[in-house]
Structures are given as structure tokens and as C-alpha cells.
mmJSON file of the N, C-alpha and C atoms, coordinates in Angstrom:
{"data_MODEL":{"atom_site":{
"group_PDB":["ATOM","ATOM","ATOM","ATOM","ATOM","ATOM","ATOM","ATOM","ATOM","ATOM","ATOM","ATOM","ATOM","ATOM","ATOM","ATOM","ATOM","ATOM","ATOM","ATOM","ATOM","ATOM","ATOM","ATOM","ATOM","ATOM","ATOM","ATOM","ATOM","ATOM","ATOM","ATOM","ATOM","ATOM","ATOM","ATOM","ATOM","ATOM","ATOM","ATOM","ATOM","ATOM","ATOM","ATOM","ATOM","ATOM","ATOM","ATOM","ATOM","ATOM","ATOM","ATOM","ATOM","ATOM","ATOM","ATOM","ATOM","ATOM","ATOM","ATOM","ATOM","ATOM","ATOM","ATOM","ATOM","ATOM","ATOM","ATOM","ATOM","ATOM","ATOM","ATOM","ATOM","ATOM","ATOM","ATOM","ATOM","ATOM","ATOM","ATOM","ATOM","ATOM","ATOM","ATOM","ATOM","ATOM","ATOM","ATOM","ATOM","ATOM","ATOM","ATOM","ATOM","ATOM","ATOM","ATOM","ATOM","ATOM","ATOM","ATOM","ATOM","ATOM","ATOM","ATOM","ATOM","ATOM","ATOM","ATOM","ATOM","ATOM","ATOM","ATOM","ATOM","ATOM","ATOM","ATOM","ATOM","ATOM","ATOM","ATOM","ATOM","ATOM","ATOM","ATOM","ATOM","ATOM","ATOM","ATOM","ATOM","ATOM","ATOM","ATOM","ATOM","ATOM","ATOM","ATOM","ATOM","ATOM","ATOM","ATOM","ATOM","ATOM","ATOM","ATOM","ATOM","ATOM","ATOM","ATOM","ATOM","ATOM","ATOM","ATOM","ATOM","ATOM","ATOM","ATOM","ATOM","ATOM","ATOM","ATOM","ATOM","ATOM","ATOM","ATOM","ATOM","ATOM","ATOM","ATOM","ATOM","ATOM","ATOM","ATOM","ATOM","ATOM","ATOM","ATOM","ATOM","ATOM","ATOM","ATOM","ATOM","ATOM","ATOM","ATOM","ATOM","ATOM","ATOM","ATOM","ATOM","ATOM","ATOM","ATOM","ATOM","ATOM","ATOM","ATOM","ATOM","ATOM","ATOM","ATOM","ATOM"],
"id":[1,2,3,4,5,6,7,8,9,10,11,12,13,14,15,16,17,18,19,20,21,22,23,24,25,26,27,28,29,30,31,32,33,34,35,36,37,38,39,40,41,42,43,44,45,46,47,48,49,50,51,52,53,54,55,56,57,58,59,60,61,62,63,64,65,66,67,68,69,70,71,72,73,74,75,76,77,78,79,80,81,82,83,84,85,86,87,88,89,90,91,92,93,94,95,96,97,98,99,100,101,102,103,104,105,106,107,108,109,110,111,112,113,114,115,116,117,118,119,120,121,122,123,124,125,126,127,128,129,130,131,132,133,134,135,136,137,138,139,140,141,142,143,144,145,146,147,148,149,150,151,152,153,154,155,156,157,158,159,160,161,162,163,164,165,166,167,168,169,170,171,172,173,174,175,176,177,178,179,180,181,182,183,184,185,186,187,188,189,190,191,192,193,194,195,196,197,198,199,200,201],
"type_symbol":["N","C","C","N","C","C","N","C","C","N","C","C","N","C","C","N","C","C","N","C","C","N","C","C","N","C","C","N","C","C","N","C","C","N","C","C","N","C","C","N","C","C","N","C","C","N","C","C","N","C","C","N","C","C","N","C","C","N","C","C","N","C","C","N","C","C","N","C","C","N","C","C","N","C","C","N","C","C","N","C","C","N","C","C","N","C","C","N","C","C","N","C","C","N","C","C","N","C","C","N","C","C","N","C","C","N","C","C","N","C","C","N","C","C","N","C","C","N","C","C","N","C","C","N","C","C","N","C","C","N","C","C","N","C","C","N","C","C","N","C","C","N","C","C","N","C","C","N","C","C","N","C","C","N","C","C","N","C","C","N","C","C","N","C","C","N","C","C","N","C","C","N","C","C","N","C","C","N","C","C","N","C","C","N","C","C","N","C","C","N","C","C","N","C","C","N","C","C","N","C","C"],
"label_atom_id":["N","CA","C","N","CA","C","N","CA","C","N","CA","C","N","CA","C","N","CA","C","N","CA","C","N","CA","C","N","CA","C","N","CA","C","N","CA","C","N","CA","C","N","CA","C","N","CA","C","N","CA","C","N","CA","C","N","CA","C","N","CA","C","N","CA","C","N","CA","C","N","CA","C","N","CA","C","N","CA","C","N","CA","C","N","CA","C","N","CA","C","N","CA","C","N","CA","C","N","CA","C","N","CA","C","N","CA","C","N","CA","C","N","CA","C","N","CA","C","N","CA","C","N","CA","C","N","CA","C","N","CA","C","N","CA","C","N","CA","C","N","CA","C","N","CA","C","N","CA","C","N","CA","C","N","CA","C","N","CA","C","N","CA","C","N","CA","C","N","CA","C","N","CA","C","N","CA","C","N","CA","C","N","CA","C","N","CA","C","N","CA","C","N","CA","C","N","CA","C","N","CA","C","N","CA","C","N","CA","C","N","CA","C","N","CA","C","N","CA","C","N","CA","C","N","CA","C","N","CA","C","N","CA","C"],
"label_alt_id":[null,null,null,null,null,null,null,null,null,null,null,null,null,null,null,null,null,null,null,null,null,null,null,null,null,null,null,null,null,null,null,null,null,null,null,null,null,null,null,null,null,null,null,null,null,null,null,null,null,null,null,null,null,null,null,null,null,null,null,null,null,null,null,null,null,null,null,null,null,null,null,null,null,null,null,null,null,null,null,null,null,null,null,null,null,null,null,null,null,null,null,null,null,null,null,null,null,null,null,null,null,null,null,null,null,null,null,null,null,null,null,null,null,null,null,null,null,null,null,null,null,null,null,null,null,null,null,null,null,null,null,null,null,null,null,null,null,null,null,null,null,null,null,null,null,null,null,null,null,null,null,null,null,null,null,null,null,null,null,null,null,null,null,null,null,null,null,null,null,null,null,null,null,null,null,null,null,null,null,null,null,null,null,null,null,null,null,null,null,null,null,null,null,null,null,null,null,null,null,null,null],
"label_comp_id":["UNK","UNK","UNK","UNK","UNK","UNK","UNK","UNK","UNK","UNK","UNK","UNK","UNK","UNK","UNK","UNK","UNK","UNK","UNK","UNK","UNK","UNK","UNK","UNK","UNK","UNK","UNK","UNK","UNK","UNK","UNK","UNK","UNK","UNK","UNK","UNK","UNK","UNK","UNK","UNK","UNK","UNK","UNK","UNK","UNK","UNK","UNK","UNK","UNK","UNK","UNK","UNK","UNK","UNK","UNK","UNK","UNK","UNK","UNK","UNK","UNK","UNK","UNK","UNK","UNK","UNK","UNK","UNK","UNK","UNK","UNK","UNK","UNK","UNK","UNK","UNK","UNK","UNK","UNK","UNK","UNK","UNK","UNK","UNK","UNK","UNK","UNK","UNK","UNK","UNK","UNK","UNK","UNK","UNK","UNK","UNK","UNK","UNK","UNK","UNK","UNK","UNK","UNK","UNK","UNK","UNK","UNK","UNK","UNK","UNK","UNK","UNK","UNK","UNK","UNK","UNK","UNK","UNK","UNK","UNK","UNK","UNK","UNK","UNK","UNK","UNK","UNK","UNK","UNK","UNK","UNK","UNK","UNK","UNK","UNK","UNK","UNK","UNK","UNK","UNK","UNK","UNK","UNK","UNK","UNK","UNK","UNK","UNK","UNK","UNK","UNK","UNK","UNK","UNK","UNK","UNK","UNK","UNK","UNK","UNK","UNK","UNK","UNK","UNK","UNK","UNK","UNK","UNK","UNK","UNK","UNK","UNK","UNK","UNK","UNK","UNK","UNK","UNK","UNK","UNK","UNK","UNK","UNK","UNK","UNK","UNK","UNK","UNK","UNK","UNK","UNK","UNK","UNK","UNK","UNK","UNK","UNK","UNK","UNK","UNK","UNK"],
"label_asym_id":["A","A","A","A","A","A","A","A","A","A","A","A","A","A","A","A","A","A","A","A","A","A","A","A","A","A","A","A","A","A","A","A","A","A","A","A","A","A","A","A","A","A","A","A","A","A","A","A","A","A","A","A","A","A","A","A","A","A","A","A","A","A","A","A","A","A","A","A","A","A","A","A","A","A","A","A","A","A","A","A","A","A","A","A","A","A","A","A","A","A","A","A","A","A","A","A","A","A","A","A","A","A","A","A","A","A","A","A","A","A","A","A","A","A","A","A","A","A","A","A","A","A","A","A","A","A","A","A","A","A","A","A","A","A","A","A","A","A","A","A","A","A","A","A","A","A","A","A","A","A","A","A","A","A","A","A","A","A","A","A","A","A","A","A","A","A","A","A","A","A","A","A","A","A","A","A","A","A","A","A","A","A","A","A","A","A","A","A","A","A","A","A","A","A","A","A","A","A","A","A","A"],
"label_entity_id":["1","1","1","1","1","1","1","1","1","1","1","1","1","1","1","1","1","1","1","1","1","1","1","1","1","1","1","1","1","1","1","1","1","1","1","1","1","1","1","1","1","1","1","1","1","1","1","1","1","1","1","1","1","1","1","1","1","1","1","1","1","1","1","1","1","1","1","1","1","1","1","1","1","1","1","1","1","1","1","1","1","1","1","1","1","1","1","1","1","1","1","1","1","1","1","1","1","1","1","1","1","1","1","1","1","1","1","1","1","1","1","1","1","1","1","1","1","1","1","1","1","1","1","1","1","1","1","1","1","1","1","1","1","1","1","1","1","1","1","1","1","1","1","1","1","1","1","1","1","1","1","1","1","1","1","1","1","1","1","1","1","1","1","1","1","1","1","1","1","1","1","1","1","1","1","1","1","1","1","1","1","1","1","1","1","1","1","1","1","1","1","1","1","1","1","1","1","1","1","1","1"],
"label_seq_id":[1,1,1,2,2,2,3,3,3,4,4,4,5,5,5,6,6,6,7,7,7,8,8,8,9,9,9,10,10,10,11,11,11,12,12,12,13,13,13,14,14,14,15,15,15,16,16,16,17,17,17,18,18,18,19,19,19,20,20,20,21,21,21,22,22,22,23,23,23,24,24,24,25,25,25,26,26,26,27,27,27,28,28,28,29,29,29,30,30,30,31,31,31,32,32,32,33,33,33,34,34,34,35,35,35,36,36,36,37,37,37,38,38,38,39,39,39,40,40,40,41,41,41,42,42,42,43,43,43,44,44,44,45,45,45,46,46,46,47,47,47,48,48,48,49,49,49,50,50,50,51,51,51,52,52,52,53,53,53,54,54,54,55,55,55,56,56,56,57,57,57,58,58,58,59,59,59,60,60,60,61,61,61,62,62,62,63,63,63,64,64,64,65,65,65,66,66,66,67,67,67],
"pdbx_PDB_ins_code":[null,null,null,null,null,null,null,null,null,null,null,null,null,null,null,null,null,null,null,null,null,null,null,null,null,null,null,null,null,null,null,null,null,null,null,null,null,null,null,null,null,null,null,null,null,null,null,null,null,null,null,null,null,null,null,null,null,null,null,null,null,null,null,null,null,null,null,null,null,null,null,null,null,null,null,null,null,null,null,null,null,null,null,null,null,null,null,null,null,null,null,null,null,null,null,null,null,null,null,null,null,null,null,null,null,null,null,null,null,null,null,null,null,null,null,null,null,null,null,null,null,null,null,null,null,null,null,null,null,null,null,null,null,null,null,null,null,null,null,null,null,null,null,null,null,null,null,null,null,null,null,null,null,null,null,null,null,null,null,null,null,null,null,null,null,null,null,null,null,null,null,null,null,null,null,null,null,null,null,null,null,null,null,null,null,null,null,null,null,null,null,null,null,null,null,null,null,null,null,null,null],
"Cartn_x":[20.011,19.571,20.701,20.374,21.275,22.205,21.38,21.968,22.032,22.262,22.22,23.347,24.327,25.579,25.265,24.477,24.38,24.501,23.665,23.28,24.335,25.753,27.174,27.311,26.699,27.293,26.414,25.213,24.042,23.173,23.213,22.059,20.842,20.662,18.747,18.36,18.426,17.344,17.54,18.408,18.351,18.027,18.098,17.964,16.358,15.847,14.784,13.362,13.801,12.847,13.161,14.518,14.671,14.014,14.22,13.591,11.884,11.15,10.111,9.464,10.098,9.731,9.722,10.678,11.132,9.517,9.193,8.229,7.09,6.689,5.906,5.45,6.937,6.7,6.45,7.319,7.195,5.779,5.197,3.514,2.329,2.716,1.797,2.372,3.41,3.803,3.474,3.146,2.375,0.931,0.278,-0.995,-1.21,-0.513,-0.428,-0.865,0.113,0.392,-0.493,-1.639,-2.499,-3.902,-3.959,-4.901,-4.621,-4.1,-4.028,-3.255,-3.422,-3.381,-4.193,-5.66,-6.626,-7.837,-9.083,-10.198,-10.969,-10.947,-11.598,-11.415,-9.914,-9.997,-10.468,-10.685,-11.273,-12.928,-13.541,-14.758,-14.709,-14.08,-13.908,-13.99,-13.435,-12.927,-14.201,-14.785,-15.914,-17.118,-17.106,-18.423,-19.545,-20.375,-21.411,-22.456,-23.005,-23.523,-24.768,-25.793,-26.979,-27.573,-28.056,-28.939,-27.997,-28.924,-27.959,-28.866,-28.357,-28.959,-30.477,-31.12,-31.979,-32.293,-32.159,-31.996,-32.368,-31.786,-32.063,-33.496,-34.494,-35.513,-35.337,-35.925,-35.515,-35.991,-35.203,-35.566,-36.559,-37.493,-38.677,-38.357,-39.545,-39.143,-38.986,-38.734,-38.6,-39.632,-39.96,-41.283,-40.917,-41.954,-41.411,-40.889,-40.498,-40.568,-41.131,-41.262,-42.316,-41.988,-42.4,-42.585,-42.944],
"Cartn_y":[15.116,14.165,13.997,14.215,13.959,13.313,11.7,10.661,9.651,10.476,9.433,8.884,8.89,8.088,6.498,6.514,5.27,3.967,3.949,3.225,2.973,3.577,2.868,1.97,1.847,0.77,-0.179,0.162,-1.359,-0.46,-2.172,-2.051,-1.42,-0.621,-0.647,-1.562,-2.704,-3.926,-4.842,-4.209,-5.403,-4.059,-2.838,-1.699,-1.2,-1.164,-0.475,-1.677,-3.095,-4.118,-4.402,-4.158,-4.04,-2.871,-1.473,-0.267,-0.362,-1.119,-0.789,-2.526,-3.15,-4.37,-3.909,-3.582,-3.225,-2.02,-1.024,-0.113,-0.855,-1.778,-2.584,-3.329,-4.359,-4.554,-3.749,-2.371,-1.721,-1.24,-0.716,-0.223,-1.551,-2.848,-4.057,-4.158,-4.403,-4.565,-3.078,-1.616,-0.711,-1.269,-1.492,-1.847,-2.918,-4.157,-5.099,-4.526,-3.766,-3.35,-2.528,-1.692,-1.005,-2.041,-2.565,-3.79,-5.097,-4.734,-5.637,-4.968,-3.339,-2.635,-1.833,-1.829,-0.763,-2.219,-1.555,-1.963,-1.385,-0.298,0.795,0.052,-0.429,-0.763,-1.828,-3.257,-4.326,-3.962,-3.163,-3.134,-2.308,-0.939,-0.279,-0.903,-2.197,-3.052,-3.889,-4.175,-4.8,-4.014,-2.796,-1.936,-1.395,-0.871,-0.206,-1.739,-1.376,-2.425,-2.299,-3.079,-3.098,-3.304,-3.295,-3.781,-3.124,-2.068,-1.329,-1.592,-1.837,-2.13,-1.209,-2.178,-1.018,-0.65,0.776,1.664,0.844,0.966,0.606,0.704,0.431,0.789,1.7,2.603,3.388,2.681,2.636,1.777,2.028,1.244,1.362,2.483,2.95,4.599,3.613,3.952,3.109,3.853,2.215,2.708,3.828,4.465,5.225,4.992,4.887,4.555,4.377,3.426,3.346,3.938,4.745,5.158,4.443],
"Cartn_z":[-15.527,-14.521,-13.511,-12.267,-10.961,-11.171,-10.843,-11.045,-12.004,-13.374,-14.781,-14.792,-14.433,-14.731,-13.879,-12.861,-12.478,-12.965,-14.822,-15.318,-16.09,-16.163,-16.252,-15.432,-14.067,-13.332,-13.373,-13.404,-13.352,-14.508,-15.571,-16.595,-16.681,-17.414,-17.223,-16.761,-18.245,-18.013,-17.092,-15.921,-14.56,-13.812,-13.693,-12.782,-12.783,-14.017,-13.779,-13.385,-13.473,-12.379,-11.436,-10.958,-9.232,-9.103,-9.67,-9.015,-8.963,-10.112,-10.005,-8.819,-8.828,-8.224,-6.54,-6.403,-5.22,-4.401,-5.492,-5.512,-4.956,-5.898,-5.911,-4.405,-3.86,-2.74,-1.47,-1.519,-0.791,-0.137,-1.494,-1.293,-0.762,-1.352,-0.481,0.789,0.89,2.605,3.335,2.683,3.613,3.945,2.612,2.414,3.706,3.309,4.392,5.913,5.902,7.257,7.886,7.089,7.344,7.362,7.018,6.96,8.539,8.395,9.653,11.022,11.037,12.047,12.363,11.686,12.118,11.889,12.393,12.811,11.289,10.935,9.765,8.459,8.36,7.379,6.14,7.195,6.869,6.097,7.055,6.888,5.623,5.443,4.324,3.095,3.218,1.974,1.507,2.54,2.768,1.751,2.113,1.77,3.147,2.961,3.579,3.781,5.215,5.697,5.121,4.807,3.856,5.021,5.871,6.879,8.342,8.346,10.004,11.436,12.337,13.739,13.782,14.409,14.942,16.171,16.508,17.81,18.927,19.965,21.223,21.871,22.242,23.087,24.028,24.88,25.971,26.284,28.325,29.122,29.823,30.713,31.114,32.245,32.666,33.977,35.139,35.945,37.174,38.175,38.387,39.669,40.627,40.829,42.44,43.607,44.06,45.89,46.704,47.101,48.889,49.516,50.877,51.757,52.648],
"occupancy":[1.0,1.0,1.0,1.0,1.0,1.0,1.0,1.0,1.0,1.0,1.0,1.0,1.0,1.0,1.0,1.0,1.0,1.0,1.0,1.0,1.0,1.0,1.0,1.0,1.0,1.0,1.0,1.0,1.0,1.0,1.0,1.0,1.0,1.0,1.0,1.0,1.0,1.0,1.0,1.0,1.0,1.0,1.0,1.0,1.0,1.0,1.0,1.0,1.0,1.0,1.0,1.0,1.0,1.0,1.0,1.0,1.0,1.0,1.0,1.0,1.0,1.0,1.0,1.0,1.0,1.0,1.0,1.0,1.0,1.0,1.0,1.0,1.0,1.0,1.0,1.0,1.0,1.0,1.0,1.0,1.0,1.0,1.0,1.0,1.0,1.0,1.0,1.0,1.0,1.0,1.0,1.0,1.0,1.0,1.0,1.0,1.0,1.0,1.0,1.0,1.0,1.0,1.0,1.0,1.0,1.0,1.0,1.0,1.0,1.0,1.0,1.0,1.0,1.0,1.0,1.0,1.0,1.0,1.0,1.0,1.0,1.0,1.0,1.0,1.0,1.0,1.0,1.0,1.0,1.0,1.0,1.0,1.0,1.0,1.0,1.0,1.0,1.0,1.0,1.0,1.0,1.0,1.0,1.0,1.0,1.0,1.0,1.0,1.0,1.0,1.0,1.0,1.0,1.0,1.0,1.0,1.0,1.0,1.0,1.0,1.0,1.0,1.0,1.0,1.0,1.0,1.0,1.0,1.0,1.0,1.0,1.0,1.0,1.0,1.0,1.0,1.0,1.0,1.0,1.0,1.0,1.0,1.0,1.0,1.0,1.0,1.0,1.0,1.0,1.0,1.0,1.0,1.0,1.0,1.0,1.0,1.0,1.0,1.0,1.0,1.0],
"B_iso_or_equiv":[0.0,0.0,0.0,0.0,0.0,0.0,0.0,0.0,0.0,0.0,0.0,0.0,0.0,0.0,0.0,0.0,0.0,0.0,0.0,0.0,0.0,0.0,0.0,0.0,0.0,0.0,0.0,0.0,0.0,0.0,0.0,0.0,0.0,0.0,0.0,0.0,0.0,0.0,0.0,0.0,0.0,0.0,0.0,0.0,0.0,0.0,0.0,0.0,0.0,0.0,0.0,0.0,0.0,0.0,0.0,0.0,0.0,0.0,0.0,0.0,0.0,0.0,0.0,0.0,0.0,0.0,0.0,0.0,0.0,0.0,0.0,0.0,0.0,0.0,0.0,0.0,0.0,0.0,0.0,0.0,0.0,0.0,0.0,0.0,0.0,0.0,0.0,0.0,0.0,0.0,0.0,0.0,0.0,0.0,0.0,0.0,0.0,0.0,0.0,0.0,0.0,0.0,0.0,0.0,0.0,0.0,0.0,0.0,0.0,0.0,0.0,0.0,0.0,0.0,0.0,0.0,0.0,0.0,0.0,0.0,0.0,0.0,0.0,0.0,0.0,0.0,0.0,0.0,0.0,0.0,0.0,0.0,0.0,0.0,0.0,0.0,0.0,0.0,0.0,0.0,0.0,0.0,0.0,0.0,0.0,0.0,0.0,0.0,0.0,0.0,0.0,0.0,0.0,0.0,0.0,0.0,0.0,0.0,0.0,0.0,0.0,0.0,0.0,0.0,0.0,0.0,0.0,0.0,0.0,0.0,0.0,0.0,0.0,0.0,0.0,0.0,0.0,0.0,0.0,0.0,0.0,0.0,0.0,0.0,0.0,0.0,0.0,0.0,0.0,0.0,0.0,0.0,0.0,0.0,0.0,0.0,0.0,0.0,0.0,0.0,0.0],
"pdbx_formal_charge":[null,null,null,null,null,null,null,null,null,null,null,null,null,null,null,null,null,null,null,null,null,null,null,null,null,null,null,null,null,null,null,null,null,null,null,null,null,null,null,null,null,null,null,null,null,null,null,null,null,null,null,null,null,null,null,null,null,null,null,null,null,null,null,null,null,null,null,null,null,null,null,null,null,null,null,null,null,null,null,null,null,null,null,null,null,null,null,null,null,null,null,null,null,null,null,null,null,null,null,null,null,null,null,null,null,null,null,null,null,null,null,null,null,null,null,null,null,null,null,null,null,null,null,null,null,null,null,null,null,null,null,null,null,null,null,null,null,null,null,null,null,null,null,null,null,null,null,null,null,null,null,null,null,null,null,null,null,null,null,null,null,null,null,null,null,null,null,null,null,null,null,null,null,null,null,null,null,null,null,null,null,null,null,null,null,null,null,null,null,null,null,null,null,null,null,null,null,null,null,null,null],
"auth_seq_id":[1,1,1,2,2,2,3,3,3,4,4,4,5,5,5,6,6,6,7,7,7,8,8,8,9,9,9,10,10,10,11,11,11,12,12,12,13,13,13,14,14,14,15,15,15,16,16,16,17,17,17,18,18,18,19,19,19,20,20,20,21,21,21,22,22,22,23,23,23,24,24,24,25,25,25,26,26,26,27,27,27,28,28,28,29,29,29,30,30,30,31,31,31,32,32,32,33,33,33,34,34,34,35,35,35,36,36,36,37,37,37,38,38,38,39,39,39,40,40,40,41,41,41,42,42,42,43,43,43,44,44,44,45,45,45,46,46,46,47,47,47,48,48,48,49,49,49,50,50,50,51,51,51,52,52,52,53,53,53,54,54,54,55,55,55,56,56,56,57,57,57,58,58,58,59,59,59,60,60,60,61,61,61,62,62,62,63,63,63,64,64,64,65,65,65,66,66,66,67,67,67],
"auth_comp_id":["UNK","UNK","UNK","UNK","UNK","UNK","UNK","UNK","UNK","UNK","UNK","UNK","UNK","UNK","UNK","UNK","UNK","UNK","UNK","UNK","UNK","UNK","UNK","UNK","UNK","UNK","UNK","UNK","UNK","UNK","UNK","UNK","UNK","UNK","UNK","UNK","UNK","UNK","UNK","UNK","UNK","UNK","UNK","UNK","UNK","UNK","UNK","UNK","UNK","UNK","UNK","UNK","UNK","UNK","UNK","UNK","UNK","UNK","UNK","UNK","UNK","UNK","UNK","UNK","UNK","UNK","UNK","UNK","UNK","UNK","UNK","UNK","UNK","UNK","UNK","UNK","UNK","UNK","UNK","UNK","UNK","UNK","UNK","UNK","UNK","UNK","UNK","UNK","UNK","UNK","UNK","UNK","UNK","UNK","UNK","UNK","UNK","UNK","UNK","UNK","UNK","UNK","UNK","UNK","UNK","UNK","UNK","UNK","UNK","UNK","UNK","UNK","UNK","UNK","UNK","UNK","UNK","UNK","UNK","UNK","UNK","UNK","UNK","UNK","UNK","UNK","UNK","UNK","UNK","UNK","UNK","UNK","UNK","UNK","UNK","UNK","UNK","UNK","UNK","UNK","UNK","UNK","UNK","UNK","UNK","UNK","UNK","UNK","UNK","UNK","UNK","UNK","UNK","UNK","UNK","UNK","UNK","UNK","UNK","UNK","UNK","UNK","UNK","UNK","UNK","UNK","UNK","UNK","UNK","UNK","UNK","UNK","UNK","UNK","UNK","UNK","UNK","UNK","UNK","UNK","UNK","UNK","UNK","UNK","UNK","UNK","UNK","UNK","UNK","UNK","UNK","UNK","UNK","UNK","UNK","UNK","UNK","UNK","UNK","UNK","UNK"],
"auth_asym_id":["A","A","A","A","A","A","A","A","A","A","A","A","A","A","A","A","A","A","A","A","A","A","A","A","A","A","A","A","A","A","A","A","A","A","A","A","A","A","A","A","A","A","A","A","A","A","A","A","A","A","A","A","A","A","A","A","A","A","A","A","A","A","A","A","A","A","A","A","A","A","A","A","A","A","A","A","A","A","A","A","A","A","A","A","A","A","A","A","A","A","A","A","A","A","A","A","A","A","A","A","A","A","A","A","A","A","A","A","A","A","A","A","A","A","A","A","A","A","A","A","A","A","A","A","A","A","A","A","A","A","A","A","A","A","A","A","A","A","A","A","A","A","A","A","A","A","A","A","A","A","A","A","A","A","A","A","A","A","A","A","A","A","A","A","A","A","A","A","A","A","A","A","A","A","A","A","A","A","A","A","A","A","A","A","A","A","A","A","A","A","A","A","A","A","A","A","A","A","A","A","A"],
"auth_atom_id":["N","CA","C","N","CA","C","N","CA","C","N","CA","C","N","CA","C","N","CA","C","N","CA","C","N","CA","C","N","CA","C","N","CA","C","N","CA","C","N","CA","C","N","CA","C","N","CA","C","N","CA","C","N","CA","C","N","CA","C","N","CA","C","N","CA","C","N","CA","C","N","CA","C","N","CA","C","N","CA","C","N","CA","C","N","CA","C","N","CA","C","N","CA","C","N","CA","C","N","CA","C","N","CA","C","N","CA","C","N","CA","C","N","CA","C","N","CA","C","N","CA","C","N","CA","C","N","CA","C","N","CA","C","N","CA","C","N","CA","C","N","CA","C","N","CA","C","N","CA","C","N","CA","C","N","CA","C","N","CA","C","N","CA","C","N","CA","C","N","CA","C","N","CA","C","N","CA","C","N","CA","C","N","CA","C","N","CA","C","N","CA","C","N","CA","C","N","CA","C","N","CA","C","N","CA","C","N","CA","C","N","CA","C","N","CA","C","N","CA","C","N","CA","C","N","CA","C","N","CA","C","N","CA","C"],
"pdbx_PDB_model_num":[1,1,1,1,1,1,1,1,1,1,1,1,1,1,1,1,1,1,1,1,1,1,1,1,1,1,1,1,1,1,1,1,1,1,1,1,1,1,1,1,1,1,1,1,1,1,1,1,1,1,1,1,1,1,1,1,1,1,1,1,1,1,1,1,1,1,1,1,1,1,1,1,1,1,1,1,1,1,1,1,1,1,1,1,1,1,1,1,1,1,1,1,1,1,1,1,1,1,1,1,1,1,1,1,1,1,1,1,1,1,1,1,1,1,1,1,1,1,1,1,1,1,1,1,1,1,1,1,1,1,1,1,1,1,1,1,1,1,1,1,1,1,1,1,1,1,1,1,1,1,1,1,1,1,1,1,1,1,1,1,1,1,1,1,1,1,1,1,1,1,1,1,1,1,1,1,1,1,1,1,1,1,1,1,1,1,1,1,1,1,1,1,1,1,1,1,1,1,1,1,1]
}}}
């Protein structure tokens, strides 16, 4: 291992819950950050809309012209 001697200088049992805590925050504050920088993602979270718009009407032809 690379860097096994580390754990001469800091304990496991204080090293490996900063390392995994730290992990931890890291990935919610991405999460965070993707959640409240896109439009996609809220709804994603949400689910599929059960009831979708329905289509526009085409618009009426327009009269002809006078002469």
C-alpha cells in the first residue's frame, strides 16, 4: 500500500471517520448542488407526470381577403 505508513501518524479510529465522513459530505453537497442547478432534476425526483397536457388545437384558417 502507497500510503500505509500514514496511520503511524493519525489513528484509524479517528482517520477512517474523517475519511469516510468527509466522503459522505462531499457527495450531498454535489447532490445539493445539482438539485438546485438544473430544472431536470427536481422533476426527475418527482416521477413521471400521470396526467400530460393535451395538444394544442390548430388554429382557425384565416378568412380570405377582400378585394
Amino acid at each position: 500500500m502507497n500510503q500505509g505508513r500514514i496511520w503511524t501518524v493519525v489513528n484509524p479510529t479517528v482517520g477512517l471517520p474523517l475519511l469516510l465522513g468527509s466522503v459522505t459530505v462531499i457527495a450531498i453537497l454535489v447532490h445539493a448542488a445539482v438539485l438546485n442547478n438544473t430544472a431536470w432534476f427536481p422533476k426527475y425526483w418527482q416521477g413521471g407526470s400521470a396526467v400530460t397536457a393535451a395538444p394544442a388545437a390548430p388554429a382557425p384558417a384565416a378568412a380570405p381577403a377582400k378585394k
